[in-house]
C-alpha positions in Angstrom: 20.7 -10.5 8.6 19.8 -12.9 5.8 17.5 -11.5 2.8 15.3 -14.1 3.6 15.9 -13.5 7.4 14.6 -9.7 6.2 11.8 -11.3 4.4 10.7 -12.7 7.2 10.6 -10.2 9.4 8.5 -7.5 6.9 6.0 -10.3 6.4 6.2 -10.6 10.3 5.5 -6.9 10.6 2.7 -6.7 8.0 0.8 -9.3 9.8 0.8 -7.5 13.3 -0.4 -4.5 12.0 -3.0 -6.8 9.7 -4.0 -8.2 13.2 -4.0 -4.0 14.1 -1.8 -5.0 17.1 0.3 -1.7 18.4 2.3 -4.3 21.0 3.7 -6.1 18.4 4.0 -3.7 15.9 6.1 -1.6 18.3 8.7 -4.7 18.9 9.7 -4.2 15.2 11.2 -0.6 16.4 14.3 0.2 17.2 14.5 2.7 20.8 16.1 5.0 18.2 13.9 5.0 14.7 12.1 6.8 12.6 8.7 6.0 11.4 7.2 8.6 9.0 4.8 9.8 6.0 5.6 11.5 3.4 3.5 14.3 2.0 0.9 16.7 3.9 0.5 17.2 7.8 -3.4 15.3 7.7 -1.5 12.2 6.7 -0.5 12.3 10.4 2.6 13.2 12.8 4.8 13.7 9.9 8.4 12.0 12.1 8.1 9.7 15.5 11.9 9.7 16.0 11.9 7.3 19.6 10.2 4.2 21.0 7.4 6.2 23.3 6.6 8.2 20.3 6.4 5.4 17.8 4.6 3.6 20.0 1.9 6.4 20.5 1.9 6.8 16.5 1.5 3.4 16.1 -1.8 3.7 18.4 -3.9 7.0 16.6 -2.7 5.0 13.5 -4.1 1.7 14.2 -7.4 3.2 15.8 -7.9 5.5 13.0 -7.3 3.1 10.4 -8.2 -0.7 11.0 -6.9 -2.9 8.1 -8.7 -5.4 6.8 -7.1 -6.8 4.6 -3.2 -6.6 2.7 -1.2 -8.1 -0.2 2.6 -7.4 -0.8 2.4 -6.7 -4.8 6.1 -6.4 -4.5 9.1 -6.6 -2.7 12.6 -5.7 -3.7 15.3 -6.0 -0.7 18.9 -4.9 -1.4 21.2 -4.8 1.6 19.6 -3.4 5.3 16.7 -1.5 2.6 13.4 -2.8 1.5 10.7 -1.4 -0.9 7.2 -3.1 -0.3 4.4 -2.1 -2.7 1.1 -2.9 -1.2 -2.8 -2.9 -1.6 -3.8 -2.8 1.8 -8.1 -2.4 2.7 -8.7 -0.2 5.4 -11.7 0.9 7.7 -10.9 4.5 8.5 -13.0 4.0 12.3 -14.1 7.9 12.7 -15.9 7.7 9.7 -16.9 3.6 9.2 -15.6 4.7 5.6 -13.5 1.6 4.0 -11.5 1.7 1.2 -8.8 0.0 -1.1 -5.3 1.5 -1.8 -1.8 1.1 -2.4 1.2 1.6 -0.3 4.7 2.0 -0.8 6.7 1.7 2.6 10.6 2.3 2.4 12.4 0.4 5.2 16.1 0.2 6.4 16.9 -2.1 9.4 20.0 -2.6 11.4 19.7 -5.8 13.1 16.3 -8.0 13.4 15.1 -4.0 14.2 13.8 -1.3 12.0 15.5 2.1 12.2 13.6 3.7 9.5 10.2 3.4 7.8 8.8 5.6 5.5 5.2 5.0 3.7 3.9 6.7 1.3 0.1 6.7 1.2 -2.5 8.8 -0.8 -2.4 11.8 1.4 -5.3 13.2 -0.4 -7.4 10.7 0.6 -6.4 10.4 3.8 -6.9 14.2 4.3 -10.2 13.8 2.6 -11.1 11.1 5.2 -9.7 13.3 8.1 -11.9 16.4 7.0 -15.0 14.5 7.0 -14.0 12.8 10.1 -13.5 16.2 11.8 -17.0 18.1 10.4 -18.5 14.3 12.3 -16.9 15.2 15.4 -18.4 19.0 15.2 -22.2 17.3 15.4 
Protein backbone atom coordinates (compact mmCIF):
# COMPACT_ATOMS: atom_id res chain seq x y z
CA UNK A 1 0.00 0.00 0.00
CA UNK A 2 0.85 3.44 -1.12
CA UNK A 3 1.40 6.25 1.71
CA UNK A 4 -1.15 8.11 0.18
CA UNK A 5 -3.15 4.79 -0.44
CA UNK A 6 -2.61 4.67 3.77
CA UNK A 7 -3.78 8.21 3.93
CA UNK A 8 -6.69 7.52 2.50
CA UNK A 9 -7.79 4.84 4.26
CA UNK A 10 -7.14 6.59 8.05
CA UNK A 11 -9.07 9.58 6.73
CA UNK A 12 -11.63 6.85 5.55
CA UNK A 13 -11.72 5.49 9.02
CA UNK A 14 -11.87 8.77 10.89
CA UNK A 15 -14.96 9.73 9.01
CA UNK A 16 -17.03 6.40 9.81
CA UNK A 17 -16.47 6.70 13.29
CA UNK A 18 -17.17 10.76 12.85
CA UNK A 19 -20.52 9.42 11.19
CA UNK A 20 -20.40 6.96 14.74
CA UNK A 21 -21.04 4.05 12.36
CA UNK A 22 -19.81 0.59 14.08
CA UNK A 23 -20.48 -1.29 10.42
CA UNK A 24 -18.11 0.53 8.78
CA UNK A 25 -15.78 1.15 11.32
CA UNK A 26 -15.56 -2.65 11.82
CA UNK A 27 -14.59 -3.21 7.89
CA UNK A 28 -11.28 -1.35 8.66
CA UNK A 29 -10.42 -4.59 11.00
CA UNK A 30 -8.52 -7.24 10.27
CA UNK A 31 -10.38 -10.92 11.59
CA UNK A 32 -7.12 -11.02 13.57
CA UNK A 33 -6.36 -7.33 15.22
CA UNK A 34 -5.93 -5.57 17.96
CA UNK A 35 -7.72 -2.52 18.96
CA UNK A 36 -6.71 -1.12 22.38
CA UNK A 37 -6.29 1.81 25.10
CA UNK A 38 -3.67 2.47 26.86
CA UNK A 39 -3.75 3.46 30.48
CA UNK A 40 -6.49 2.50 33.22
CA UNK A 41 -9.26 -0.26 32.99
CA UNK A 42 -12.30 2.79 32.97
CA UNK A 43 -10.82 3.78 29.62
CA UNK A 44 -12.62 0.55 28.56
CA UNK A 45 -11.79 -3.27 27.50
CA UNK A 46 -8.20 -2.60 27.73
CA UNK A 47 -7.35 -5.40 24.25
CA UNK A 48 -10.27 -6.70 21.55
CA UNK A 49 -7.85 -9.13 19.94
CA UNK A 50 -10.70 -10.64 17.02
CA UNK A 51 -13.37 -9.37 14.58
CA UNK A 52 -16.62 -10.27 17.06
CA UNK A 53 -14.82 -8.64 19.76
CA UNK A 54 -13.78 -5.51 17.94
CA UNK A 55 -16.91 -5.28 16.62
CA UNK A 56 -18.62 -5.31 20.14
CA UNK A 57 -15.86 -2.68 21.35
CA UNK A 58 -16.53 -0.70 18.59
CA UNK A 59 -20.32 -0.63 19.74
CA UNK A 60 -20.09 0.38 23.92
CA UNK A 61 -17.52 2.78 22.37
CA UNK A 62 -19.55 4.49 19.82
CA UNK A 63 -22.73 4.48 22.18
CA UNK A 64 -20.85 5.82 24.98
CA UNK A 65 -19.03 8.37 23.22
CA UNK A 66 -20.76 10.08 20.04
CA UNK A 67 -18.29 12.35 18.28
CA UNK A 68 -19.15 15.35 17.06
CA UNK A 69 -16.70 16.59 15.66
CA UNK A 70 -12.58 15.71 14.62
CA UNK A 71 -9.50 17.32 13.04
CA UNK A 72 -6.21 15.40 12.25
CA UNK A 73 -3.54 18.04 13.85
CA UNK A 74 -1.01 15.57 12.51
CA UNK A 75 -0.07 12.70 10.72
CA UNK A 76 3.26 11.09 10.28
CA UNK A 77 3.13 7.57 8.19
CA UNK A 78 6.41 5.62 7.83
CA UNK A 79 6.03 2.19 6.39
CA UNK A 80 2.62 -0.14 7.44
CA UNK A 81 2.72 2.55 10.94
CA UNK A 82 0.86 5.68 11.37
CA UNK A 83 0.67 8.28 14.26
CA UNK A 84 -2.49 10.59 14.07
CA UNK A 85 -2.73 13.40 16.68
CA UNK A 86 -6.21 14.53 16.92
CA UNK A 87 -8.72 16.96 18.67
CA UNK A 88 -11.73 15.07 18.45
CA UNK A 89 -15.39 16.69 20.32
CA UNK A 90 -17.28 14.11 22.00
CA UNK A 91 -20.80 13.70 23.73
CA UNK A 92 -20.20 11.08 26.32
CA UNK A 93 -24.29 9.82 25.98
CA UNK A 94 -24.68 8.43 29.72
CA UNK A 95 -24.04 11.65 31.02
CA UNK A 96 -25.13 14.33 27.92
CA UNK A 97 -21.53 15.62 29.08
CA UNK A 98 -19.43 16.98 25.87
CA UNK A 99 -16.16 17.79 25.71
CA UNK A 100 -12.98 18.70 23.65
CA UNK A 101 -9.75 16.55 23.65
CA UNK A 102 -6.80 15.21 21.95
CA UNK A 103 -5.96 11.83 20.70
CA UNK A 104 -3.05 10.08 19.70
CA UNK A 105 -3.95 6.67 17.92
CA UNK A 106 -0.98 4.44 16.81
CA UNK A 107 -1.79 2.23 13.83
CA UNK A 108 -0.01 -0.60 11.86
CA UNK A 109 -1.84 -2.14 8.80
CA UNK A 110 -1.07 -5.07 6.66
CA UNK A 111 -2.95 -4.71 3.60
CA UNK A 112 -5.92 -2.05 2.97
CA UNK A 113 -6.68 -3.70 6.88
CA UNK A 114 -5.69 -2.63 10.28
CA UNK A 115 -4.00 -5.18 12.54
CA UNK A 116 -3.23 -2.89 15.28
CA UNK A 117 -4.71 0.33 16.77
CA UNK A 118 -3.76 1.77 19.84
CA UNK A 119 -5.27 5.31 21.15
CA UNK A 120 -4.24 7.01 23.70
CA UNK A 121 -6.91 9.22 25.33
CA UNK A 122 -7.11 11.18 28.74
CA UNK A 123 -7.98 8.20 30.77
CA UNK A 124 -8.62 10.50 33.68
CA UNK A 125 -11.23 12.03 32.06
CA UNK A 126 -12.78 9.36 30.74
CA UNK A 127 -12.79 7.67 34.22
CA UNK A 128 -14.08 10.79 35.60
CA UNK A 129 -16.96 10.69 32.97
CA UNK A 130 -17.56 6.89 33.73
CA UNK A 131 -17.85 7.55 37.57
CA UNK A 132 -20.40 10.15 37.21
CA UNK A 133 -22.02 8.10 34.59
CA UNK A 134 -22.17 5.11 37.04
CA UNK A 135 -23.46 7.22 40.43
CA UNK A 136 -26.46 8.39 37.37
CA UNK A 137 -27.28 4.91 36.79
CA UNK A 138 -27.60 4.25 40.78
CA UNK A 139 -30.68 6.92 40.83
Amino acid sequence: MTRSEFEHLLRELYQARLANDVDRCARFFKAASTLRFAGSAPAGPPVSKSQPAIRDHLIQLIRDFQWKSFETVSLVIEGNKAAVHSRVTTTYTPTRETLTTEVVDLVTIDGPKVIDFLEFVDTAKIAELASRGATQGQG
